[in-house]
N, C-alpha and C positions, 0 to 999 in steps of 0.2 A: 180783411179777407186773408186767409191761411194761406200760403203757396206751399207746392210741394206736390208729389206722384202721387197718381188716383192708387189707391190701391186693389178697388172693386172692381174694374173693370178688366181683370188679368182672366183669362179662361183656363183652363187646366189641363194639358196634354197625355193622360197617362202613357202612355208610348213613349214620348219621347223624354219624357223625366225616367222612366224605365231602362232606356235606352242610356241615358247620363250614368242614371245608378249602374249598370251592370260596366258600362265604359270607366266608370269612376274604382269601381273594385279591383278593376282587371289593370289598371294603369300601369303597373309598376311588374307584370310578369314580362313583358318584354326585356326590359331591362336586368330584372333577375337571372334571365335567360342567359344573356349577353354576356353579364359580370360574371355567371355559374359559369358557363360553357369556358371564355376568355381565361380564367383562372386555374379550373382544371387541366386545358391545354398547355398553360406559362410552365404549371407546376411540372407534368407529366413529360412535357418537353427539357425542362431542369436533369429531373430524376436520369433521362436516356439519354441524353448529349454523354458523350465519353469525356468532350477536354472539359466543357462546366462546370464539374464536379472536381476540380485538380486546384490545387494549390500555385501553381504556374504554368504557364504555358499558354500560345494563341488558343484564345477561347474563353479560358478559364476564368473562374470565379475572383481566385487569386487576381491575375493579374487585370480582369476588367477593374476593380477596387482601388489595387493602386495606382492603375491608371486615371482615376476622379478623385484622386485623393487628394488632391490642392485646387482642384475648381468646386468641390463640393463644397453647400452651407455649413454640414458639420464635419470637417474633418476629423472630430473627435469617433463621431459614427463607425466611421469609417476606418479609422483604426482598430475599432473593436473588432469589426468584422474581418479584417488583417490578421488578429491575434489564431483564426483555426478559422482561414477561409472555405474550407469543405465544411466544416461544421453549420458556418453557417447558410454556403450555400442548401446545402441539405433542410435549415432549416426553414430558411427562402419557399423553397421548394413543395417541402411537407404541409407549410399553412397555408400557400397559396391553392394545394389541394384541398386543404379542411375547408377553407371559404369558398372556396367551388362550387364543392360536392354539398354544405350548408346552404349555401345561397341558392342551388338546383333546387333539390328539396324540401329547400324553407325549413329546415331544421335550426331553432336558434337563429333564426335570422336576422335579428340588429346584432348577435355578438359577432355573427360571421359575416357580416356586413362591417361591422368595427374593425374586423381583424384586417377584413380587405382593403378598410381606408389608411387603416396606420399602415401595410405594407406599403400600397400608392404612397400615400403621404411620405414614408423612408425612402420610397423608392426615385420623389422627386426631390429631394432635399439633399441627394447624394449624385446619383447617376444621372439626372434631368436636369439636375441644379440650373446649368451653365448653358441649356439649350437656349440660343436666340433668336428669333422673339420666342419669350416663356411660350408662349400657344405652339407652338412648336412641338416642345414637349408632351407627350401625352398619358403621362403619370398625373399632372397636375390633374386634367380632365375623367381619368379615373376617379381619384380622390374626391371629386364632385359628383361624378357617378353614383357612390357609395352612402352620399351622405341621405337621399332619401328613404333609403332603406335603412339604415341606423335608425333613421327617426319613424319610419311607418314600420317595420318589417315587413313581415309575408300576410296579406290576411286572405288570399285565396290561395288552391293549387298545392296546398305548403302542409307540413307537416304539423307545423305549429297552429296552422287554421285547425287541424283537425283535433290535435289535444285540447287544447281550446275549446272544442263544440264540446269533448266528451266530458271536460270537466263542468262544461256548463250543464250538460245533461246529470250530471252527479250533485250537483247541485240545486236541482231542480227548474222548472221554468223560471223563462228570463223575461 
């Protein structure tokens, strides 16, 4: 005699398989929100801070930098962004709007989902490095944040869902 789960006796809920599907699509707009919203504010906050944006001085870009400059994994990093620390605070700044205002919109959303993880990811590798306990740090948990969406992108609410439809319609039925 075979052992193993009946499989005929399952009955079949439309509703609430309904109710999975449409919870199953929408999963990941929360999240999009959070990363959208969190990113644009980091950025926009960057951009209007006065000492941020300085080369030296409490506050600054400058000297938060070389103050993680020998606790940090790569101090090599870290010197590069030494070399014209406005330059790169600025451009800190600049992509953690691109990936925002991307990831709000669902415009290109695994590359501005990518772009948001490698910031995370540079951002724990240098300034979080040395937090202890690592969970502590909340770069790392970004970085984790970002990785679903790399791998799914946006497929509702999103801009990208909707090129998507129309190039399916230009294509004909699907």
């Amino acid at each position: 005699m075979a052992h193993g789960m009946r499989t005929d006796s399952h009955t079949h809920c439309a509703g609430r398989d309904d109710w999975r599907t449409t919870a199953s699509r929408y999963a990941l707009v929360p999240l999009r929100i959070f990363l959208g919203v969190t990113f644009v504010y980091a950025g926009l906050d960057k951009l209007t801070d006065d000492a941020f944006l300085r080369a030296g001085g409490v506050g600054s870009i400058g000297q938060m930098m070389s103050d993680i400059r020998d606790i940090s994994a790569i101090p090599s990093l870290v010197d590069l962004s030494l070399k014209s620390p406005v330059g790169f605070g600025h451009t800190i700044a600049f992509g953690e709007l691109a990936v925002g205002i991307g990831t709000l919109i669902g415009l290109f959303t695994r590359i501005a989902a990518l772009g948001g993880a490698l910031i995370s990811l540079s951002l724990w590798l240098t300034v979080s490095w040395a937090t202890e306990p690592y969970y502590y740090g909340n770069d790392l948990a970004y970085l984790m944040a970002w990785l679903p969406l790399v791998l799914s992108g946006a497929s509702v609410l999103s801009v990208d869902a909707m090129l998507t439809g129309r190039r399916g319609d230009a294509l004909g039925p699907r």
